[in-house]
C-alpha positions in Angstrom: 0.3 30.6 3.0 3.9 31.8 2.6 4.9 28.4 2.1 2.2 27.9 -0.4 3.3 31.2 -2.3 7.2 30.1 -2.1 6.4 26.5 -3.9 4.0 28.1 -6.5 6.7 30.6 -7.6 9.1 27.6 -7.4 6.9 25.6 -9.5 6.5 28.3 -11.9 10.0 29.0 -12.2 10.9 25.6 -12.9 8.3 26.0 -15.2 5.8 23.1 -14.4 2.4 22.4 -14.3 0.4 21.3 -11.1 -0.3 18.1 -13.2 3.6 17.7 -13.9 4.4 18.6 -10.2 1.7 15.9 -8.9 3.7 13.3 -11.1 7.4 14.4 -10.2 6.9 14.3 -6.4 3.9 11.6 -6.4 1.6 14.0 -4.0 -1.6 14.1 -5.7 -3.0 16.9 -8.0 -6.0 17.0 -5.5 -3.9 17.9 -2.8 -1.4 20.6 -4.4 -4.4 22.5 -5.4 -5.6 22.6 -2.2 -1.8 23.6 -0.9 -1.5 26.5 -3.2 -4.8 27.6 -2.7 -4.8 27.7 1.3 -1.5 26.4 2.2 -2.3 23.4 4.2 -0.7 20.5 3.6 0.3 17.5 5.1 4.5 17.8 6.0 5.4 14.3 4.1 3.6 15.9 1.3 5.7 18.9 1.9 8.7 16.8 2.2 8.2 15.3 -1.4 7.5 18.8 -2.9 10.0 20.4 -1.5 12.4 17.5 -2.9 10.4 17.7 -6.2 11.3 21.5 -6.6 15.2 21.1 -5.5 14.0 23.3 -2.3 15.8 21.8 0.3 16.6 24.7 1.8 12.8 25.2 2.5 12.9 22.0 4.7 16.5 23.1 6.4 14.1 26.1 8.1 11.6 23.8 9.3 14.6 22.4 11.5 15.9 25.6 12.6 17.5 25.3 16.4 15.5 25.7 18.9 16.3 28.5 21.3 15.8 25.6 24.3 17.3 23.4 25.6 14.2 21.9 27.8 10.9 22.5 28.7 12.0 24.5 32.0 14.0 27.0 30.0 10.6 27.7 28.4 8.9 27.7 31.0 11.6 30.3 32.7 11.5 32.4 30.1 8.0 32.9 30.2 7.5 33.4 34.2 10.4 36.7 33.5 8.0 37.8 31.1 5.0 37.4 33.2 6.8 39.4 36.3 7.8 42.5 33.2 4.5 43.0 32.8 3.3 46.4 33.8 -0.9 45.7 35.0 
């Protein structure tokens, strides 16, 4: 939903319509209703609002660095946590 809030408030800003934001970024009016109302929405969709709104920071934190390297370093991290833990 904090997604959802961001774009509204950068839709609003911009000041544009759902109908105008459906045409500028071809996702359809159906499916930014539903976006803005629960936040779900598919990430291509995402993708073209985000483009639509000049947001392309919101897609540069999507593709944050990960804090691993592989799956073992994961799974590491989480056997140290396991052996913390106070039962």
């Amino acid at each position: 939903m904090e997604l959802a809030n961001r774009a509204k408030g950068r839709r609003l800003s911009l000041d544009l319509t759902l109908e105008g934001l459906a045409k500028r970024s071809g996702v359809a009016l159906g499916t930014l209703k539903k976006f803005e109302r629960t936040g779900h929405i598919s990430l291509i969709s995402f993708i073209r609002l985000s483009v639509a709104l000049n947001d392309d920071a919101a897609l540069e934190r999507l593709l944050i660095e990960p804090e691993y390297d592989t799956l073992e370093d994961v799974l590491e991290v989480k056997k140290r946590r396991k052996r913390g833990r106070i039962t």
